[in-house]
MARBA-3410 file (N, C-alpha, C, O; in Angstrom, 1 decimal):
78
0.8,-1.2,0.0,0.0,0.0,0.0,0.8,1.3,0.0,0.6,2.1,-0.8 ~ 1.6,1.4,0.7,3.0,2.2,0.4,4.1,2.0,-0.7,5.3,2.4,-0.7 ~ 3.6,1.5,-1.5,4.5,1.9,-2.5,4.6,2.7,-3.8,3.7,3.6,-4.2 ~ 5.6,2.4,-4.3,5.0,4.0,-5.9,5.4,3.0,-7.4,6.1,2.1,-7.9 ~ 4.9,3.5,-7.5,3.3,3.9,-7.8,2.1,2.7,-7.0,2.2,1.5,-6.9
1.4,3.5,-6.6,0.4,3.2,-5.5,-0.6,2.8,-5.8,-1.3,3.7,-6.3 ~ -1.2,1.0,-5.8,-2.2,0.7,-6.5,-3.2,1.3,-6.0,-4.2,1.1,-6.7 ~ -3.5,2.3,-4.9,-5.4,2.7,-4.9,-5.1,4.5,-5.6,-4.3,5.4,-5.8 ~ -6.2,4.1,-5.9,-6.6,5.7,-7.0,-6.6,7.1,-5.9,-6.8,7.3,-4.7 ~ -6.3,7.6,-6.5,-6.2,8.9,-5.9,-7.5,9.7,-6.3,-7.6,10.7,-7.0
-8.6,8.8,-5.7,-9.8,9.5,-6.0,-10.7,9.9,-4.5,-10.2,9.8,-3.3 ~ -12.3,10.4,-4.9,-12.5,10.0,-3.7,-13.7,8.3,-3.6,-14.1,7.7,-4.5 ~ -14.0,8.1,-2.3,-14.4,7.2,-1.9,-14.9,6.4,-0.8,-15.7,6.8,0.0 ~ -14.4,5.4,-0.8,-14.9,4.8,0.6,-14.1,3.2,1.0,-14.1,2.0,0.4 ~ -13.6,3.6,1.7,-12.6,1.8,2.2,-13.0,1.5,3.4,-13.6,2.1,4.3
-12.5,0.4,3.4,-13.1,-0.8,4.9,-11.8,-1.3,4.9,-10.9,-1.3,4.0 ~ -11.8,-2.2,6.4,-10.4,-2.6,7.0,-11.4,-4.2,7.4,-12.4,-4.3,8.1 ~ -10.8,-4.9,6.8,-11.2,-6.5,7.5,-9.9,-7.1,7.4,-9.0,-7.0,6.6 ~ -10.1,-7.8,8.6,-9.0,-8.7,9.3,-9.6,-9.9,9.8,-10.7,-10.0,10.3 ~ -8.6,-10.8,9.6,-9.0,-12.3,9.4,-8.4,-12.4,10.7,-8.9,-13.4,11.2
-7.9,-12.1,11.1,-6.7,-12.4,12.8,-7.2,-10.9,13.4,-6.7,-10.0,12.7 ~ -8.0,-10.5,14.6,-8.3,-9.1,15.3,-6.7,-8.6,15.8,-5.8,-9.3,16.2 ~ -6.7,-7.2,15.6,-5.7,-6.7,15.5,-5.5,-6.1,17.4,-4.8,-5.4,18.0 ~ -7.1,-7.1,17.7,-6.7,-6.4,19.6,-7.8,-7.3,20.4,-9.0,-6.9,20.5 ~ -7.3,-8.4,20.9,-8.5,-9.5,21.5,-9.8,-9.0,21.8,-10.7,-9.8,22.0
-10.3,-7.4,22.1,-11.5,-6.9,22.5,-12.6,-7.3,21.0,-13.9,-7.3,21.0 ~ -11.7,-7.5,19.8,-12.4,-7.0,18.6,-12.4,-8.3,18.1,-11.4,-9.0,17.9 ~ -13.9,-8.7,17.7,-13.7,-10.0,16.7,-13.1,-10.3,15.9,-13.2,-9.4,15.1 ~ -12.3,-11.2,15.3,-12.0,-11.0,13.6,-13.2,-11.7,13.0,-14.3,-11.9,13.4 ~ -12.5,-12.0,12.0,-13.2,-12.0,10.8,-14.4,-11.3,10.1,-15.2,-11.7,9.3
-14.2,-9.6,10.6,-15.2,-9.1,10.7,-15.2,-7.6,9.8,-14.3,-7.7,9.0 ~ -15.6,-6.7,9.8,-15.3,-5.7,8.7,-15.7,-4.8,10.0,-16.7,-4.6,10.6 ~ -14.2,-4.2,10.2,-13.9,-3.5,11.6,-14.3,-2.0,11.5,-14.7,-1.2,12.3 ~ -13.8,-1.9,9.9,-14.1,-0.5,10.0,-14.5,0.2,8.6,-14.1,-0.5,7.6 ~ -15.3,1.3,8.3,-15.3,1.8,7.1,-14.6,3.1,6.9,-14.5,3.5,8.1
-14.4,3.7,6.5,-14.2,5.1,6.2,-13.9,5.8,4.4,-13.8,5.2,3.3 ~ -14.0,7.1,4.8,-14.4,8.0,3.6,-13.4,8.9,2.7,-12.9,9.9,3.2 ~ -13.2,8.8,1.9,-12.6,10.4,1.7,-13.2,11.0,0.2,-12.8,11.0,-0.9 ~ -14.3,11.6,1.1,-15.1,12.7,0.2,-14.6,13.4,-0.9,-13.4,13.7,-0.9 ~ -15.4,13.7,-1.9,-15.2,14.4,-3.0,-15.4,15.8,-2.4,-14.6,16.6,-2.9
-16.4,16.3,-1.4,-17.2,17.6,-0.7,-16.8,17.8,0.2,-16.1,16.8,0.4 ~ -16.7,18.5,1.5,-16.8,18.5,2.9,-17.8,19.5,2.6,-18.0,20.0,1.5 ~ -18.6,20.0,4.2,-19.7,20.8,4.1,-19.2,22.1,3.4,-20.1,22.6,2.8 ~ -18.3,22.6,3.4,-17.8,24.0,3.2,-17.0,24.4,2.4,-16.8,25.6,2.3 ~ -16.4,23.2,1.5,-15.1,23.0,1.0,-14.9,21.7,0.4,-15.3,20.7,0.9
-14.3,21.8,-0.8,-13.6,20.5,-1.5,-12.4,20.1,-0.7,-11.4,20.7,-0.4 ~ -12.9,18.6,-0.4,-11.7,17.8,0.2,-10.8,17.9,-0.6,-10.9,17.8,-1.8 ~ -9.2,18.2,0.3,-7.8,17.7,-0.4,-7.7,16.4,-0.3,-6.8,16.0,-1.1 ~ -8.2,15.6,0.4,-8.1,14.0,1.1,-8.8,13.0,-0.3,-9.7,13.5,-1.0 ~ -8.4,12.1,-0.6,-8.5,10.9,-1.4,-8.5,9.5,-1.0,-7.9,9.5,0.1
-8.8,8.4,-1.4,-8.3,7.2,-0.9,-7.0,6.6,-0.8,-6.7,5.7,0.0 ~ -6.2,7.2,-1.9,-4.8,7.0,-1.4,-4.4,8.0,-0.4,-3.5,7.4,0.2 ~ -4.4,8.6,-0.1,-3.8,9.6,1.3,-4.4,8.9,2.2,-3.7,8.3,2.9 ~ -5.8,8.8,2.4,-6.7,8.4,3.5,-5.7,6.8,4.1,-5.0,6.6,5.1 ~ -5.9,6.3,3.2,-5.1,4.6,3.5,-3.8,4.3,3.6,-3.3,3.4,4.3
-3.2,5.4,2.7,-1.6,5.6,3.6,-1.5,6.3,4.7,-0.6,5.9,5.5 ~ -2.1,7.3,5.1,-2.6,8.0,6.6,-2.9,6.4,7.7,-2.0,6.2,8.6 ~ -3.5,6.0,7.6,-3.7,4.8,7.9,-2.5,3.8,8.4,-2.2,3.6,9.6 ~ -2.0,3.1,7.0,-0.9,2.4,7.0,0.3,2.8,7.6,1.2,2.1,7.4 ~ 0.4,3.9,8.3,1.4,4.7,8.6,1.2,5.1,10.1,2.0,5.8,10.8
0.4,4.7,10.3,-0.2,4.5,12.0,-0.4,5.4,12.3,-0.4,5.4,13.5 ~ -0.7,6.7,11.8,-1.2,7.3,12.6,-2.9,7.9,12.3,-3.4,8.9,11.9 ~ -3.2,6.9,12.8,-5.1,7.0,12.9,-5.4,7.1,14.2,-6.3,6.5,14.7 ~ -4.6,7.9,14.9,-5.4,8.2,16.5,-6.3,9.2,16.4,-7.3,8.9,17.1 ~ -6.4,10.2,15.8,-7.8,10.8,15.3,-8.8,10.6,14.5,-9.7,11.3,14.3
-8.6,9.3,14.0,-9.6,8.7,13.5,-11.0,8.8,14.0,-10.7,8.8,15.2 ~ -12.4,8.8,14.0,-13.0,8.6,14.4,-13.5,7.3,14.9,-14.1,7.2,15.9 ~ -13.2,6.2,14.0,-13.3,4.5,15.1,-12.5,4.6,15.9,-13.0,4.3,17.0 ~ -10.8,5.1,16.1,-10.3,4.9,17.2,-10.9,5.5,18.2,-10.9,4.8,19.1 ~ -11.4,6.5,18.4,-11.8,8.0,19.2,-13.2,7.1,20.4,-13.3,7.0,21.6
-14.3,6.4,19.1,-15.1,5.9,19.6,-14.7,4.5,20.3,-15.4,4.3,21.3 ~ -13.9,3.7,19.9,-13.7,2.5,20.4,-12.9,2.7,21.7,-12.9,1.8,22.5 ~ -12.2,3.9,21.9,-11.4,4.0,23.2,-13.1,4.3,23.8,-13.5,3.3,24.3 ~ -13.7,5.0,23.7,-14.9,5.8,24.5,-15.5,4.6,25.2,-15.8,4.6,26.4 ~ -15.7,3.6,24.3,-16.8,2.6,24.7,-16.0,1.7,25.3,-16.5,0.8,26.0
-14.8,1.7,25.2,-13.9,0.4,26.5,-14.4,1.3,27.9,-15.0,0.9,28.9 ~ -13.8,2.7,27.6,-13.5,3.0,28.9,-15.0,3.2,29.8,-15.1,3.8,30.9 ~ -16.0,2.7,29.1,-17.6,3.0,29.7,-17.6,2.0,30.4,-18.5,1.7,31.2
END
């Protein structure tokens, strides 16, 4: 996913993360853990964001602002 030339389009869209082995015993596998976006619009403004940035953003670990991470800490710690 990191490499160049980069097989996902530099468009916009929508990707999911499934894992066959859970990547944290709270989380089932075999399951479609996550989806996310990267809009053609935002309310105010054309996204700079695409599905290759989105998924290398990703692959690169830093998804702590993600919104599944954000919510998945929320609901452990309830």
């Amino acid at each position: 996913m990191l490499t160049r030339p980069s097989p996902i389009p530099a468009a916009p869209g929508v990707y999911g993360w499934h894992f066959e082995q859970s990547p944290d015993p709270r989380l089932p596998a075999g399951r479609l853990l996550y989806v996310g976006i990267a809009p053609r619009r935002m309310a105010t403004r054309s996204s700079r964001q695409n599905l290759r940035t989105r998924v290398r953003y990703h692959f690169r670990g830093n998804a702590e602002g993600s919104s599944h991470t954000t919510q998945f800490e929320a609901e452990q710690a309830a």
